[in-house]
ZAROSE-525531 format. One record per residue: residue in three letters; x, y, z of N, C-alpha, C in turn. Coordinates in steps of 0.1 Angstrom, whole numbers, padded with zeros to 4 digits, always signed. Example, Ala and Ser with C-alpha at 12.3 -4.5 7.8 and 13.67 -1.06 7.14 Angstrom:
<pts>
ALA+0132-0057+0078+0123-0045+0078+0132-0033+0078SER+0128-0022+0071+0137-0011+0071+0129+0000+0079
</pts>
This chain:
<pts>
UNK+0149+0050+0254+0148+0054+0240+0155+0067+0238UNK+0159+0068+0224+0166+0081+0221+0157+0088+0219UNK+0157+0100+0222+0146+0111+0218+0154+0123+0208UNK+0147+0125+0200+0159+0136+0187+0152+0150+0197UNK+0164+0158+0197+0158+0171+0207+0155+0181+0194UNK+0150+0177+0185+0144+0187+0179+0121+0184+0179UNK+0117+0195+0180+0104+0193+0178+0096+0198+0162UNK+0091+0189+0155+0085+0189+0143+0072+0197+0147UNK+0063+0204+0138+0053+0208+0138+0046+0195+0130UNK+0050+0188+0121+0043+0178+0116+0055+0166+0113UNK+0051+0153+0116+0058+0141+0114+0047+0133+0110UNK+0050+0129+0096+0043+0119+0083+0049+0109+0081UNK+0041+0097+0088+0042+0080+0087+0038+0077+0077UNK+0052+0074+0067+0043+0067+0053+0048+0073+0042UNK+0058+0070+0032+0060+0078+0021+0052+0076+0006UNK+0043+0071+0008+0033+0068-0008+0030+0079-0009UNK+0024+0082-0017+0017+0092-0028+0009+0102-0013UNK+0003+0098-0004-0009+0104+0001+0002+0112+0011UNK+0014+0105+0020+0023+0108+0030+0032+0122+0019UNK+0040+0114+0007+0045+0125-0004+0042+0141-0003UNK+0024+0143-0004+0018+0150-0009+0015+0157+0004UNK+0011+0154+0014+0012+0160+0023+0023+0168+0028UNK+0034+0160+0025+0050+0167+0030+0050+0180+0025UNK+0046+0182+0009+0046+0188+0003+0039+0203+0004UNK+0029+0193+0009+0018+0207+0013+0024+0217+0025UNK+0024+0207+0037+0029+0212+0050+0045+0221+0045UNK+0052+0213+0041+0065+0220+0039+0066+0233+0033UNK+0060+0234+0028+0057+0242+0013+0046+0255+0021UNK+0042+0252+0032+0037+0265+0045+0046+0266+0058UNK+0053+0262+0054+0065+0264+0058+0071+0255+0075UNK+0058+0246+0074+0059+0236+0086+0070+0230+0087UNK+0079+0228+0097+0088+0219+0106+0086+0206+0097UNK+0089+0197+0087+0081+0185+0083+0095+0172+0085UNK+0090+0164+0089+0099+0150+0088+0087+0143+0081UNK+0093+0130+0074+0087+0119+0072+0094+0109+0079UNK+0089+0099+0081+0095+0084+0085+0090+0075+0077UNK+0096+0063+0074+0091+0053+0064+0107+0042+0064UNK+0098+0033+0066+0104+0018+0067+0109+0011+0053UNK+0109+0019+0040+0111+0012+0032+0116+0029+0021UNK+0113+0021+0013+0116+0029-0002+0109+0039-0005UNK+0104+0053-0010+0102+0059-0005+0088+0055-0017UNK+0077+0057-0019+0067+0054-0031+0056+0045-0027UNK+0059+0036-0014+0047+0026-0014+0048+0016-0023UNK+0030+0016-0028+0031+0005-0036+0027+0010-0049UNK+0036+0019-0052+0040+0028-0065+0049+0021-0071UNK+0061+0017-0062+0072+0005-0062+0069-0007-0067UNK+0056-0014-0063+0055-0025-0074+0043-0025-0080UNK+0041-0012-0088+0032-0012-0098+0037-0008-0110UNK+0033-0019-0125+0041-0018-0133+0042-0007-0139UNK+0028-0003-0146+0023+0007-0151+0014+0017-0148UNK+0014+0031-0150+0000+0039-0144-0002+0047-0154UNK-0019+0039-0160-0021+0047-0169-0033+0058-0168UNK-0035+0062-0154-0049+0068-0145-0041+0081-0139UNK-0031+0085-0143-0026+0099-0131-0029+0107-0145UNK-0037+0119-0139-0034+0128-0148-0021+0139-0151UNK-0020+0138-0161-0007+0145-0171+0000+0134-0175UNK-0002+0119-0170+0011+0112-0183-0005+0100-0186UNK+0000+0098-0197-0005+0087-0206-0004+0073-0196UNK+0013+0072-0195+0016+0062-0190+0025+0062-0184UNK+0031+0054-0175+0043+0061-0166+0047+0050-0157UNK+0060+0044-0155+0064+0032-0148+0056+0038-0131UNK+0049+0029-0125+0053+0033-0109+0064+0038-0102UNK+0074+0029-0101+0090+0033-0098+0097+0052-0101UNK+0091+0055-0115+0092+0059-0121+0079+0075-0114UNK+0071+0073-0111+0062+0083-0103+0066+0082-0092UNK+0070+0074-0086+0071+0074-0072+0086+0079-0070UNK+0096+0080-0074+0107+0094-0078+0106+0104-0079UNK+0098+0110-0093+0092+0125-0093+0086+0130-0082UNK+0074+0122-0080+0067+0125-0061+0075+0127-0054UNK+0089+0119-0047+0097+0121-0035+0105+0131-0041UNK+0107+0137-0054+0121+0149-0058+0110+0161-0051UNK+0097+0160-0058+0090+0171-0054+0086+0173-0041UNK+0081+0164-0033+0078+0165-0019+0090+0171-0009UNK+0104+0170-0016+0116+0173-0008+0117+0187-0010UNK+0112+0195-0020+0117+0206-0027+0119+0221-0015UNK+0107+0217-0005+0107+0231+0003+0112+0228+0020UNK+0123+0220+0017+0127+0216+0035+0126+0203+0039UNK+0116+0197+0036+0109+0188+0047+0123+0177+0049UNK+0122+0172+0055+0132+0158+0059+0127+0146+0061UNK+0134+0137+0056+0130+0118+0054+0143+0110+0061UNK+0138+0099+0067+0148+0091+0071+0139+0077+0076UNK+0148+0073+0078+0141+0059+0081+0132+0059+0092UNK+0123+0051+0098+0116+0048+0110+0104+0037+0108UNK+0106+0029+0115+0091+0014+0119+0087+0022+0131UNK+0077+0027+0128+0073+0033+0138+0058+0019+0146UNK+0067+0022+0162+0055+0011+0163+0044+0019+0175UNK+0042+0028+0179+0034+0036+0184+0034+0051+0185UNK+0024+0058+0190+0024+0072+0193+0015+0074+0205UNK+0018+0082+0216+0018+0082+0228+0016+0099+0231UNK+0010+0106+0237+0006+0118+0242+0015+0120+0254UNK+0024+0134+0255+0030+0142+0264+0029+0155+0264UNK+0018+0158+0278+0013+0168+0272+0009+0174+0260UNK+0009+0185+0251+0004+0189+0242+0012+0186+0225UNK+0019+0172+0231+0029+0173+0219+0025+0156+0220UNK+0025+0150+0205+0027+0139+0204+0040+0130+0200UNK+0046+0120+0208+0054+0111+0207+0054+0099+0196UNK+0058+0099+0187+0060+0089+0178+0072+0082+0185UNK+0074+0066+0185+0083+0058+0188+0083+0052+0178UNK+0095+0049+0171+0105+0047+0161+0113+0035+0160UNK+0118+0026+0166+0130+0015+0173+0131+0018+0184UNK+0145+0026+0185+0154+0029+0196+0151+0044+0196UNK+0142+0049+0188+0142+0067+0187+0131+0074+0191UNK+0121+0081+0196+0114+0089+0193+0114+0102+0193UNK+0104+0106+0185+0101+0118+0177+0089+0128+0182UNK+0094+0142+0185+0087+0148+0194+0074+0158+0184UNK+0064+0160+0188+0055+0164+0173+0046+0172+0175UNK+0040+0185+0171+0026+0192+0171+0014+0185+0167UNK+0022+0177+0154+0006+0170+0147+0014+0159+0138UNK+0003+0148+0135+0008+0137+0131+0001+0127+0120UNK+0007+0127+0110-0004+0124+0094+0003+0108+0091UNK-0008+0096+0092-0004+0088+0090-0010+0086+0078UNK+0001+0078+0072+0002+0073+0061+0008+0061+0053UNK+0005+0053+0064+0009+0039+0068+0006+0029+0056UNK-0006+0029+0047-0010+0024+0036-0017+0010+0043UNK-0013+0000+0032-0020-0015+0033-0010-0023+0027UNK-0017-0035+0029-0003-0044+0022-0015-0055+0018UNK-0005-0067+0010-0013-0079+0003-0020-0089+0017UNK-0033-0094+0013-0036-0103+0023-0031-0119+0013UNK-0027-0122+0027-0025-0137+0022-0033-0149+0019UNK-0033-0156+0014-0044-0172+0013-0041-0175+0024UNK-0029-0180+0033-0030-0184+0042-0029-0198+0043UNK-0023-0207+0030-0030-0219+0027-0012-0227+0033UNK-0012-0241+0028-0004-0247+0035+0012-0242+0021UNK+0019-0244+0020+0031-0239+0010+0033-0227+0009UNK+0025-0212+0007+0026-0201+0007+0033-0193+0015UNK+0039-0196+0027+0048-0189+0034+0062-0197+0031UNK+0061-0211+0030+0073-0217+0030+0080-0210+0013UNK+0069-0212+0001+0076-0209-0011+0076-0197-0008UNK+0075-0185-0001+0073-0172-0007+0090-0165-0012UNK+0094-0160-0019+0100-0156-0026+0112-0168-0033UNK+0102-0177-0034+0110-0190-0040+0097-0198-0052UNK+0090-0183-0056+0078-0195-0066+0064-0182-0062UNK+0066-0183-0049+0051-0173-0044+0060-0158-0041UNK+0048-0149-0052+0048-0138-0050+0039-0126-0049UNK+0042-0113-0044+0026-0103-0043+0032-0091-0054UNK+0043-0095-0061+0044-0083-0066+0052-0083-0084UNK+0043-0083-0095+0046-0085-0105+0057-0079-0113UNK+0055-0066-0109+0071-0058-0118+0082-0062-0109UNK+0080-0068-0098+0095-0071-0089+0100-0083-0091UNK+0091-0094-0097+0093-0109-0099+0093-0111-0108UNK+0080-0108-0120+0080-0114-0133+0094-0117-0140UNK+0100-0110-0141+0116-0116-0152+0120-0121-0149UNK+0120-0131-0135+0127-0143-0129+0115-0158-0139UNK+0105-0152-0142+0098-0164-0148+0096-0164-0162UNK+0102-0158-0171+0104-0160-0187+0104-0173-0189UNK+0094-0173-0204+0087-0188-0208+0081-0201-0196UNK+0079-0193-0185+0071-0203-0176+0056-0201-0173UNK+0054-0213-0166+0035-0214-0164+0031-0204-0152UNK+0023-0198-0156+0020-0185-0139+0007-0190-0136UNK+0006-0188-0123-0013-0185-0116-0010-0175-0113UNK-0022-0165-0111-0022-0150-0101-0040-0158-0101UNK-0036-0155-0085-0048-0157-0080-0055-0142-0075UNK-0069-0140-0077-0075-0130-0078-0086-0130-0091UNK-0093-0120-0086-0101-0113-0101-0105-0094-0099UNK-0097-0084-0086-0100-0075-0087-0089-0068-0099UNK-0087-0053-0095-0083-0050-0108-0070-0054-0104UNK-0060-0057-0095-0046-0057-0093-0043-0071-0102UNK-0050-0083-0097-0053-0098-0103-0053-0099-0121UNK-0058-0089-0124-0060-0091-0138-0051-0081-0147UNK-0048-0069-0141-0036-0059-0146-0024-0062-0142UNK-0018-0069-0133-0010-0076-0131-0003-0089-0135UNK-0014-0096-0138-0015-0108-0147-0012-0107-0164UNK-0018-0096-0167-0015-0093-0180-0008-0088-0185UNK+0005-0082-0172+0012-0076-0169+0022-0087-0173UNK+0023-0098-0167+0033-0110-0166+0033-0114-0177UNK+0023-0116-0188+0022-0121-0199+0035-0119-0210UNK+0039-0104-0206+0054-0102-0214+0063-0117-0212UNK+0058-0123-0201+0072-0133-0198+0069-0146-0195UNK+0057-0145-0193+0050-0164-0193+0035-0163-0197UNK+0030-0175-0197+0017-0180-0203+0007-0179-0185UNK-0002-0173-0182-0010-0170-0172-0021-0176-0168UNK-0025-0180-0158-0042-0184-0157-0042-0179-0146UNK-0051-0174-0146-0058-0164-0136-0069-0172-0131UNK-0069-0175-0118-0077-0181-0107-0085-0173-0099UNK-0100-0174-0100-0108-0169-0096-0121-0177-0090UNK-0125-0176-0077-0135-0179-0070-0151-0176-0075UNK-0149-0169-0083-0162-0168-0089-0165-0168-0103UNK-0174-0166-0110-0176-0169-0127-0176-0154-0131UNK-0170-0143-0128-0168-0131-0130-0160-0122-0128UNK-0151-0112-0132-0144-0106-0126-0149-0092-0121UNK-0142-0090-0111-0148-0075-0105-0141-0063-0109UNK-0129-0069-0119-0121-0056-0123-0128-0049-0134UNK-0118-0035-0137-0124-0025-0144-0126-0026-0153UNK-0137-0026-0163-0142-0032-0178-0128-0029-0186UNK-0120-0021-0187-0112-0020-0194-0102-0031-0195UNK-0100-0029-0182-0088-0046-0182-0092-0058-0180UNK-0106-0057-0181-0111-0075-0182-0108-0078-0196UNK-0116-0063-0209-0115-0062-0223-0099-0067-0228UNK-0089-0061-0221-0078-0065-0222-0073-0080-0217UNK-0076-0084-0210-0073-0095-0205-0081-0104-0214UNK-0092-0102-0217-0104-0113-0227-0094-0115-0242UNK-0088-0104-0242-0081-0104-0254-0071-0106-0254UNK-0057-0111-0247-0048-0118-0245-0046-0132-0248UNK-0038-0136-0257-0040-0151-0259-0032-0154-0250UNK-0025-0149-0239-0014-0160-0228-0023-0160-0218UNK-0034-0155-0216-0042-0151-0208-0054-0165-0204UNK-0053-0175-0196-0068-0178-0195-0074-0180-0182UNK-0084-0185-0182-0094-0181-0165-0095-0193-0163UNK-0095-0196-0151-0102-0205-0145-0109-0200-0137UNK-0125-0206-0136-0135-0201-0130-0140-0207-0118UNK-0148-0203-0107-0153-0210-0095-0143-0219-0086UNK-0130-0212-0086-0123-0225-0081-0112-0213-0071UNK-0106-0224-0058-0102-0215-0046-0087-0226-0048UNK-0079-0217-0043-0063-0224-0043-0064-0231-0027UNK-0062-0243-0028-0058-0248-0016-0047-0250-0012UNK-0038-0251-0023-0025-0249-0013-0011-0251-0024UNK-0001-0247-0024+0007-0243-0030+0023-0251-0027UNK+0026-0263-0038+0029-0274-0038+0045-0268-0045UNK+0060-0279-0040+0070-0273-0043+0078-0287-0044UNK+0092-0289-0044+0101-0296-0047+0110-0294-0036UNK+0107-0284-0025+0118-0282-0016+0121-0269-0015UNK+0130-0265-0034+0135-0254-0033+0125-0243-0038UNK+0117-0245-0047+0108-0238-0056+0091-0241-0057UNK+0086-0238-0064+0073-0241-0065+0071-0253-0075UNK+0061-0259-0079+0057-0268-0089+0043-0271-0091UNK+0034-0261-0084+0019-0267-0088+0012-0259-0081UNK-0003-0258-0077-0011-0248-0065-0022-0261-0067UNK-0026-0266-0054-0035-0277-0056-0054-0268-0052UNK-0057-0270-0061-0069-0263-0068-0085-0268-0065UNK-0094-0263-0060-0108-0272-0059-0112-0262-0068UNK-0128-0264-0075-0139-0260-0080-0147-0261-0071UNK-0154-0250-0069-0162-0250-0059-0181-0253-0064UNK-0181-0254-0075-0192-0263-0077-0192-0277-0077UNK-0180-0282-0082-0180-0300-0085-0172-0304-0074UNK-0167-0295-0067-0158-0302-0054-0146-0307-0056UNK-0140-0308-0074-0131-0313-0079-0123-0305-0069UNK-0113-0316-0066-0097-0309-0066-0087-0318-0072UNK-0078-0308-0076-0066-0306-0086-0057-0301-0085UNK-0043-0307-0090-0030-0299-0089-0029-0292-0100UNK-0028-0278-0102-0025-0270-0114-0008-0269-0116UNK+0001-0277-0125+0009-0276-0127+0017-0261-0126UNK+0023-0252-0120+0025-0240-0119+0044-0239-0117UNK+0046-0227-0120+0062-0225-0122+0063-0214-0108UNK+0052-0206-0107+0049-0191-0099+0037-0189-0098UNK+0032-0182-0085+0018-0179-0083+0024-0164-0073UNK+0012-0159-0082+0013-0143-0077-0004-0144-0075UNK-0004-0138-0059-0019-0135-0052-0022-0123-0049UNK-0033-0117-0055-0038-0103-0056-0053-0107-0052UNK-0052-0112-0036-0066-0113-0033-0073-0105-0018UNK-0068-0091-0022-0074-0082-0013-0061-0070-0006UNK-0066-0065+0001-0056-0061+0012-0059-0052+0025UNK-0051-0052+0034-0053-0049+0049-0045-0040+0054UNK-0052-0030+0058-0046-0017+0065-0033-0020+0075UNK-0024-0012+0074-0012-0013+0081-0013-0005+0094UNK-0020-0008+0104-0024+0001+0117-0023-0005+0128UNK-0013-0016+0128-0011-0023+0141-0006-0014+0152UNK+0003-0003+0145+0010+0005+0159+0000+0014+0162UNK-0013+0016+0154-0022+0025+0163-0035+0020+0166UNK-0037+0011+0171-0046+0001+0178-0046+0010+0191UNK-0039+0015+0204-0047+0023+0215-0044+0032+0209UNK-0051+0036+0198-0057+0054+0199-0072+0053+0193UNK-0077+0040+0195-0091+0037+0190-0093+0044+0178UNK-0085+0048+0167-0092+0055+0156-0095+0045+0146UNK-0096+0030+0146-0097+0024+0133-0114+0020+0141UNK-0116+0009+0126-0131+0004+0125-0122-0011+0131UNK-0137-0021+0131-0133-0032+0134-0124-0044+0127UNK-0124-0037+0113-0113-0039+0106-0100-0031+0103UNK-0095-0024+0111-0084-0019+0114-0078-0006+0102UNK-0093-0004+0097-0091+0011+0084-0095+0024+0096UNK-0086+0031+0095-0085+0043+0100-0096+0053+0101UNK-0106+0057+0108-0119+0067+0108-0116+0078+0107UNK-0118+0089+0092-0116+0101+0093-0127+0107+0090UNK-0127+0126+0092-0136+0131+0084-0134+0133+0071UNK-0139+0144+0067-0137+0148+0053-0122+0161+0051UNK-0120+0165+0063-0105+0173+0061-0097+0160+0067UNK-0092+0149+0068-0088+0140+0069-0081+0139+0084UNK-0092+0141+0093-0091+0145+0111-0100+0133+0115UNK-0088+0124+0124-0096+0114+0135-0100+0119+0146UNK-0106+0111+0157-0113+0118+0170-0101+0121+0177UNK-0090+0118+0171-0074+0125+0183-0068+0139+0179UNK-0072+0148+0185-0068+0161+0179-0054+0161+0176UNK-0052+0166+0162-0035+0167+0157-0033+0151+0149UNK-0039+0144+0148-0036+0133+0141-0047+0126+0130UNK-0040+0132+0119-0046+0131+0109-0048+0116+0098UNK-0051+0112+0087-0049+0098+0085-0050+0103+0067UNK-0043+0094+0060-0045+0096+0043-0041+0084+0037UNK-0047+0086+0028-0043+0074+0014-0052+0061+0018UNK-0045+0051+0012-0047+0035+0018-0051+0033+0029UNK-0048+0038+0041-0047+0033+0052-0062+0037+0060UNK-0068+0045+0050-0082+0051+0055-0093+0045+0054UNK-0103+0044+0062-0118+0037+0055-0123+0049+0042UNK-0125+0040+0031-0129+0048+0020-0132+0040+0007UNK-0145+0047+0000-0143+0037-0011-0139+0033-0021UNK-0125+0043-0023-0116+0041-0035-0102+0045-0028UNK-0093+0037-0036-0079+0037-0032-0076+0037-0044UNK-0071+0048-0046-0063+0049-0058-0050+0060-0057UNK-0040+0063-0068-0032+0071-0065-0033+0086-0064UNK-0046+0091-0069-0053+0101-0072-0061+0107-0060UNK-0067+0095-0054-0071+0097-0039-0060+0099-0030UNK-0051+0092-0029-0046+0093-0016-0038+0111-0023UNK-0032+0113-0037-0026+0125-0034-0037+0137-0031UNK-0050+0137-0029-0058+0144-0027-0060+0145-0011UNK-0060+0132-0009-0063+0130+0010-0048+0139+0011UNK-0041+0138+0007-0026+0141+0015-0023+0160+0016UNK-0030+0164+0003-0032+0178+0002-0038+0186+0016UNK-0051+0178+0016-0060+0183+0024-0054+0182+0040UNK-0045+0171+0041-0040+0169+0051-0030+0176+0062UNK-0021+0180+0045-0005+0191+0046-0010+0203+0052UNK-0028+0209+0044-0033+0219+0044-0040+0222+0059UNK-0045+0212+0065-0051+0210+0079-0043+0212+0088UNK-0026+0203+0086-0024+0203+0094-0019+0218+0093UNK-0015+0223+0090-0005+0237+0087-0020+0249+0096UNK-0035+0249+0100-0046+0254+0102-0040+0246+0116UNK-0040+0236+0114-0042+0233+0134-0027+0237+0142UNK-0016+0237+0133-0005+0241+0140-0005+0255+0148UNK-0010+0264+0133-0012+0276+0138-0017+0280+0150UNK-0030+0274+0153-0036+0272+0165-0031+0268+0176UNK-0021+0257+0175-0015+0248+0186+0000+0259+0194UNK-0003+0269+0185+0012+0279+0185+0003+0291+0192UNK-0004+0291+0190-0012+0306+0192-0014+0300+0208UNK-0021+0287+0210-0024+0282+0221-0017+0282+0234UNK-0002+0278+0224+0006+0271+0237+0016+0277+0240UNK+0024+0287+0230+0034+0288+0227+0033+0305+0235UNK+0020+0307+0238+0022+0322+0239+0023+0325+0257UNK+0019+0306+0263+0015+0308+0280+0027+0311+0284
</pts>
């Protein structure tokens, strides 16, 4: 592997909101800061349509926050470039991030890996996926003007999302239970949408196509045992999601479900490796959370560097 012969005092896996904010912090104390991130810089800021929960805007595209965040996070030094990082490894007093073909030499290390959509899993859903099946509504919807949608789900992504699509097709929202779990506000909105309707007690079994496209999601009720083809044009699934922590499986810091174990300054049991946002066990995810986890993070680590310099740097 290539090793960059420079040493970071902090390297942040993850450019969302919680990774962002951290950069920010750290950089901005004037820490050594790289980020790495496999994609676009925002997370899933990227395919969220609207945000009407960040304090100071009303309302504000995702796309559109997750810009301002990366302008700001850059402002005091730090550096971004690509990296899939698929482990981190201890040498001596410095940690090793591996990258592809690169790694990255480090004081301390803030992951920020997030989560991603979990899948149904059912039989058609991998074959249609970006031919009919989708997890992401401001990225898809205007390929489906005047057509029939499912979004399967009933948390809040399932029904803000769905009502989201309504600008461009007629919706039924599929849901396993006789309730939704989303936030009164956007059930109120969604109850009140005429493109909008529910289907209740009923699980998708499997997601039916023509070859090239989609054409239907074959449907049970789970009280009457009915199953059914729901004639469908697109099905978008917002039914949960799962921490992105495969590359840190031997450093034992996750639970049995693979969310990251922090304290309250956002410190796992591996000294110098910190965890934020999504990717944490916690009971809210939101964009507010993770830019708070990321503060406290930038802020930590910039207290443990100090230390790690006083420690090591002086033998």
């Amino acid at each position: 592997m290539e090793q960059t012969e420079k040493i970071y005092d902090v390297v942040i896996i993850g450019a969302g909101p919680g990774g962002m904010t951290a950069a920010l912090y750290a950089s901005r104390s004037n820490l050594k800061t790289l980020i790495l991130e496999r994609g676009v810089p925002g997370g899933e800021l990227i395919n969220t349509a609207e945000v009407e929960n960040y304090p100071g805007y009303d309302s504000i595209l995702g796309p559109e926050l997750a810009d301002k965040m990366y302008n700001s996070s850059m402002r005091f030094g730090a550096e971004h470039t690509y990296g899939d990082v698929k482990g981190i490894k201890q040498e001596g007093h410095y940690h090793i991030i591996e990258a592809g073909k690169k790694t990255y030499k480090t004081k301390s290390v803030i992951i920020a890996t997030g989560s991603q959509h979990r899948k149904l899993n059912v039989p058609g859903e991998e074959e249609y996926a970006g031919r009919g099946v989708s997890y992401c509504a401001v990225c898809d919807g205007a390929f489906f003007r005047n057509k029939e949608l499912v979004v399967v789900g009933g948390g809040d992504s399932a029904v803000e999302e769905g009502t989201y699509l309504t600008q461009f097709a007629n919706v039924d929202i599929v849901h396993r239970r006789d309730e939704l779990r989303a936030q009164k506000i956007l059930q109120d909105r969604a109850f009140k949408n005429e493109k909008v309707d529910f289907v209740w007690d009923t699980v998708v079994e499997g997601i039916e196509g023509d070859g090239t496209k989609v054409t239907g999601v074959a449907v049970k009720n789970m009280k009457t045992g009915e199953v059914d083809v729901h004639a469908a044009d697109g099905v978008f699934v917002y039914v949960g999601i799962l921490p992105q922590t495969d590359a840190f499986v031997d450093l034992d810091i996750t639970d049995e479900e693979g969310w990251i174990l922090t304290n309250e300054y956002m410190e796992t049991t591996v000294p110098g490796i910190f965890a934020v946002g999504d990717v944490r066990k916690k009971s809210l995810r939101q964009i507010t959370t993770a830019v708070g986890d990321g503060a406290e993070a930038g802020n930590r680590a910039f207290t443990y560097v100090e230390a790690w310099n006083e420690a090591n740097e002086t033998k």
